[in-house]
N, C-alpha and C positions, 0 to 999 in steps of 0.2 A: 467373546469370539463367535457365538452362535450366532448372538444377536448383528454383529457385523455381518455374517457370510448371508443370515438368512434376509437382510436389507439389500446388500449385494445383487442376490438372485431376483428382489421383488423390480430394482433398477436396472438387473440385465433383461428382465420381460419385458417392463413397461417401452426400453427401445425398440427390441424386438416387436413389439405390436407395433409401435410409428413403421418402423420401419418395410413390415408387411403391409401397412392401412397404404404405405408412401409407393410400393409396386405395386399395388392393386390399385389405384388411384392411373397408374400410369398403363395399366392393360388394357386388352383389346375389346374386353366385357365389362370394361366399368361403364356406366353410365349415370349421364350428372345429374342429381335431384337438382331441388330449391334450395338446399343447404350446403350446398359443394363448396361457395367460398368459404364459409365457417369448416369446414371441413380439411381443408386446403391451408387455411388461416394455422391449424391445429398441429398437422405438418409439419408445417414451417417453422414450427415452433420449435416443436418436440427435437425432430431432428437435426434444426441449426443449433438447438441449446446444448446436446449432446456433444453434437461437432466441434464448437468453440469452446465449449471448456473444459475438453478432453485435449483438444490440443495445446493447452498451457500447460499441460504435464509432460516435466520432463523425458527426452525418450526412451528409459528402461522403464516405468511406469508405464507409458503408453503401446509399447511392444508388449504389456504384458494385458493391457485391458484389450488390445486388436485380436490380441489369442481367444479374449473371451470373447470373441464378436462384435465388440465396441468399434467407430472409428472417429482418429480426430483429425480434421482436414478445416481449418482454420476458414479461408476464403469460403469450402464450402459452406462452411456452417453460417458465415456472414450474411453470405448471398441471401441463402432461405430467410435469414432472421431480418434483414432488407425487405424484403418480397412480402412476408410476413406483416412487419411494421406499414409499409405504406398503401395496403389492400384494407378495403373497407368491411375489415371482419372483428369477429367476436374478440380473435387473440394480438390482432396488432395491437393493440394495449402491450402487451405482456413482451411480444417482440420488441417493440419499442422501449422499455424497461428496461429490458435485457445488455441491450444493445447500448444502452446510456450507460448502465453498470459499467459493461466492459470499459467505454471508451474513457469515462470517467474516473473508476475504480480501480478494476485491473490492472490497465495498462501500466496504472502508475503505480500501486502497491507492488506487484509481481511482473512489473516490466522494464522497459528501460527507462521509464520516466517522460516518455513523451506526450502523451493520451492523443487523444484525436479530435482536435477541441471542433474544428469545421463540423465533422459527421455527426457530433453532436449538437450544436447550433442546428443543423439542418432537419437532423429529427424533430427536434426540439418546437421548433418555429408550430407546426400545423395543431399543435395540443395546447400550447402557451395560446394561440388565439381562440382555438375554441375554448380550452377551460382557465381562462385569466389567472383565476384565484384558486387553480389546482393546488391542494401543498405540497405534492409530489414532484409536478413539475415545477412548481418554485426551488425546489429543492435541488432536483439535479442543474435548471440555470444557473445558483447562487455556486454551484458544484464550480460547473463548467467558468462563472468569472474570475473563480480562485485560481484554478489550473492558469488563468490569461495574466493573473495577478493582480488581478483589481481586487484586491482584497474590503475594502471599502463598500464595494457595491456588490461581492459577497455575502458581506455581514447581515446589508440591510435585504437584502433573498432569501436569507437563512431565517429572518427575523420574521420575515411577512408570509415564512413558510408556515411556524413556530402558531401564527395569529389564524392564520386561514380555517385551523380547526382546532377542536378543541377534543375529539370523541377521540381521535388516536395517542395514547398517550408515547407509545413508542417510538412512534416517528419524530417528534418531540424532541428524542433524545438522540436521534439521528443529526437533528438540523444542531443542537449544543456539541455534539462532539466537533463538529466542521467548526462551530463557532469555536470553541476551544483553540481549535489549531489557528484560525482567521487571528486570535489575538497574541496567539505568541508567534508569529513569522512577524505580529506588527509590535514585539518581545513589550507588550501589556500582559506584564504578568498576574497581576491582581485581578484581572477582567478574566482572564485563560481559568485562573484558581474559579473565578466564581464559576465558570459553566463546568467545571471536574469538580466543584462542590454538587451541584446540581442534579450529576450524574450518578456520584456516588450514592446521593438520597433517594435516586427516584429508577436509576437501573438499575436489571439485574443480572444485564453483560457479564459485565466483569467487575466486578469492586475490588479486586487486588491490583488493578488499573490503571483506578479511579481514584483509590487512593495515593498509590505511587505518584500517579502525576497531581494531588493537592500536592503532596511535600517536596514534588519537585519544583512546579512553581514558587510554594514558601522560600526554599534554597536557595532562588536568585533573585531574590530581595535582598537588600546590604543587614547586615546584621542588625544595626542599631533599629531597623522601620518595623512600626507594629502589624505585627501579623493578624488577618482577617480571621474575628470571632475567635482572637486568643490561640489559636490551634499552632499546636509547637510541629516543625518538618519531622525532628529527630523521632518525637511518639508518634508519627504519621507512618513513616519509614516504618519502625519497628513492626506496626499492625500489618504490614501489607501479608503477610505467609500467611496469617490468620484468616483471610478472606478468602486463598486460594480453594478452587473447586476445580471439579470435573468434568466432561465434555465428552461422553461415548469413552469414558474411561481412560480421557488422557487430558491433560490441561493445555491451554490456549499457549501457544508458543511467546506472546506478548505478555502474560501473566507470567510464563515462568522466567523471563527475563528480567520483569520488573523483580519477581522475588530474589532472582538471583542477585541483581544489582543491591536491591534494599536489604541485603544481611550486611554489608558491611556498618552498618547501625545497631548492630546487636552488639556490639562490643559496648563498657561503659565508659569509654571516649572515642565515640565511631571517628571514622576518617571520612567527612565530609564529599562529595562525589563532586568531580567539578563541572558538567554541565550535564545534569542529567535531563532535561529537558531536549538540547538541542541534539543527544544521543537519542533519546524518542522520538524525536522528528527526523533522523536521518530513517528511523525503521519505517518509517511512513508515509519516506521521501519526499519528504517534505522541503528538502535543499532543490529539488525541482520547481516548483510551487513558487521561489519566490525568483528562482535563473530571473523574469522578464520583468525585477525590480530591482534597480542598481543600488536604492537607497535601502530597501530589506537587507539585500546579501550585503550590505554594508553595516547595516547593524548587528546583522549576526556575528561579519565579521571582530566588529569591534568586540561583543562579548565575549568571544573565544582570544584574544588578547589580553582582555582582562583577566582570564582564567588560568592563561597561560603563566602569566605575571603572577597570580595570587600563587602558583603552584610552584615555579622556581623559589618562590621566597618562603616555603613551607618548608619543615624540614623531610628529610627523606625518609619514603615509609614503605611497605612492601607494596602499595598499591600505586604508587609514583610513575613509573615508567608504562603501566599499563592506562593510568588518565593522559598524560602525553601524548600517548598515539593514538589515543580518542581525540584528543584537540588536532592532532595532525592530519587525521582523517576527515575532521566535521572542515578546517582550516585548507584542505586541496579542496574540497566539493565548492564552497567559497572564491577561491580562487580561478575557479573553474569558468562559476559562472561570471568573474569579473572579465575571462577572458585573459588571466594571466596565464597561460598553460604552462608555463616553464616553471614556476616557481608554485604550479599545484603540484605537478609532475615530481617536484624535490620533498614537497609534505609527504605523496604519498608510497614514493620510497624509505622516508626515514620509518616511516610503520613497517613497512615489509624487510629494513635492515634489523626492527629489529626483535624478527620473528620468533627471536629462540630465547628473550627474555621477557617475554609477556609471560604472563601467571593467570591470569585471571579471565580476560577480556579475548577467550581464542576466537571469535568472530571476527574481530578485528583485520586481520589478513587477508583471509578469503574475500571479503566485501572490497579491501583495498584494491584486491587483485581486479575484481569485477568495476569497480570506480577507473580504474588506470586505464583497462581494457578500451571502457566507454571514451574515456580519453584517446584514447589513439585511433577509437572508430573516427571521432571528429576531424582527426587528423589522416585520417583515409590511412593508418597504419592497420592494415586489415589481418597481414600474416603474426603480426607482433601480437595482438589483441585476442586475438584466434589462439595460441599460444598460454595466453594468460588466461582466458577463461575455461581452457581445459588443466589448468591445472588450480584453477580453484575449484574446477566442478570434482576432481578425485585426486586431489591429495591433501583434504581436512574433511575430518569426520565429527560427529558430535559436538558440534558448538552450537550457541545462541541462534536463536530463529535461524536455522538452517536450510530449513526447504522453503524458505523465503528466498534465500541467496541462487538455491537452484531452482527455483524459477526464473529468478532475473539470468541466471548462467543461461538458463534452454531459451529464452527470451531474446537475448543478444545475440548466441549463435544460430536464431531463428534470421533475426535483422540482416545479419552478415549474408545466408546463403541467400536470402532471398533477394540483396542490393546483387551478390552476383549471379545470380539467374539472370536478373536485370537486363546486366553489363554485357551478359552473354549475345541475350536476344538482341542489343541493339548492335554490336559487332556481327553479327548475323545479316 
């Protein structure tokens, strides 16, 4: 706790000084050396990075960092990290970075799933000429054709990121995770298994991860097919808690989900989990990812059919009703992106009917709530939607990656006021 508050105060100075350098910059006795842009560049940095990623925090968090003197003002923080990136200074690098994360990263982990694929093409363009064979920016390109779903020409961005150097081993490991995900939305499991093989030997992220997802890939392999290097799912499963670790004294919310899910293996005839893979790729919304493939969300769909199928003819067990509406949730986002609305809109109320007999799986709800929501934005059901995502933002507490959910909650009801500010000014 010490060590928290005393990080806290070193992150509430360092603003504090931008934010004096950023007045004094604008007074009536400044005066411009020869290094003003770099100066300026520095700015723009400091204070748009503050500004944008203080304002992806939900608003009782951020009413509580403004008390400290913080503030998070989105567009402003943009603008600067804009101004920043396209000025010929030291830190437009770092701006430009930044700003790829967001559009690339953020938006779609802790947002609604749309990214911003233009703003970043357009950054993009002026770095990719000058540094060809950046592996950075090979990296965020291969990023930004996934999000388009050209998964394909993805892969081979990620590969030539992979190639371009050899001194960083980390980043490395950056381009195999995207590869990872590139081959199970294209559900090549065996190819997914070899880059969570890769990762598990050589980072050291997360290995309770990295293991989770080898045995989740194993899993949806048909029983009879031989598994890579003999490796059994079920002793895969079993090890994940053993790997679990710490982070400023708390574990990665994606780690303790995986362990959470991988105990039902500790039993000596676990109950097989039925799609634990395309339940990892909803956390990492990845059902976005492939919306602008009709032949992807086609095969996803199909595999959640088969699962569903395998699971009526199983007999019943306590964890029954709780995979079903796993299938009925991954099974609306599906449906979604086919464009059938009416009959995702029916998946994902049979989840929220049947709230009060899940056991296990309480995320399940709240995400559905936030899924139905997005649904009824598309459909301009703005007050219905409004409605639903304040009551997933408080009335469930303590479930599965949680404050992932209320980002995507403050992220939505960001979307809504801001479409009607919109509405307002053009009625104006």
């Amino acid at each position: 706790m010490v060590s928290f508050i005393k990080g806290g105060i070193k992150v509430r100075n360092s603003y504090l000084i931008y934010k004096e350098l950023h007045s004094f910059t604008k007074s009536q006795n400044f005066l411009k050396g020869p290094s003003h842009l770099h100066l300026e560049g520095g700015i723009s940095f400091g204070i748009g990075a503050f500004n944008l990623t203080l304002s992806l925090f939900p608003p009782r968090i951020l009413k509580l960092l403004e008390f400290a003197g913080f503030s998070g003002d989105k567009e402003y923080g943009l603008s600067l990290l804009r101004d920043g990136a396209t000025g010929m200074n030291l830190r437009s690098m770092l701006c430009a970075l930044l700003l790829l994360c967001y559009y690339t990263f953020l938006t779609f982990i802790l947002g609604t799933g749309e990214g911003e694929v233009a703003e970043a093409e357009s950054l993009l363009k002026p770095f990719r000429l000058r540094y060809p064979r950046g592996a950075i920016f090979l990296f965020f390109a291969g990023r930004t054709e996934e999000i388009k779903g050209n998964i394909d020409e993805a892969v081979a961005l990620f590969e030539d990121g992979c190639k371009a150097q050899q001194a960083w081993k980390q980043f490395h490991h950056m381009c195999y995770w995207e590869l990872m995900w590139c081959f199970t939305y294209k559900r090549a499991w065996k190819m997914a298994y070899f880059y969570a093989d890769l990762l598990s030997q050589e980072s050291r992220w997360s290995k309770a991860m990295y293991i989770y997802m080898k045995a989740a890939y194993l899993s949806m392999l048909p029983k009879d097919e031989a598994r890579p290097f003999g490796e059994d799912e079920v002793e895969l499963f079993r090890k994940v808690p053993t790997f679990k670790q710490k982070i400023a004294g708390k574990s990665p919310p994606t780690e303790k989900f995986a362990i959470r899910k991988a105990k039902r293996y500790k039993a000596p005839s676990p109950v097989r989990l039925s799609v634990p893979v395309l339940e990892m790729m909803y956390m990492w919304n990845g059902f976005s990812m492939i919306s602008k493939r009709p032949e992807l969300t086609e095969g996803m769909m199909q595999t959640l059919v088969e699962a569903e199928r395998t699971l009526l003819e199983s007999p019943e067990n306590e964890y029954s009703l709780d995979d079903r509406c796993v299938i009925h949730l991954l099974k609306g986002l599906c449906l979604k992106n086919q464009g059938l609305i009416r009959e995702a809109q029916e998946c994902f109320n049979k989840v929220l009917s049947s709230e009060k007999k899940i056991r296990f799986d309480h995320y399940l709800v709240p995400n559905t709530l936030v899924e139905l929501s997005l649904l009824y934005i598309d459909q301009g059901r703005r007050d219905e939607a409004i409605k639903l995502l304040h009551k997933a933002k408080h009335n469930y507490k303590e479930y599965s990656m949680e404050s992932r959910t209320q980002f995507r909650v403050h992220a939505a009801l960001a979307k809504l006021k801001a479409e009607h500010v919109e509405e307002d000014e053009t009625h104006m």
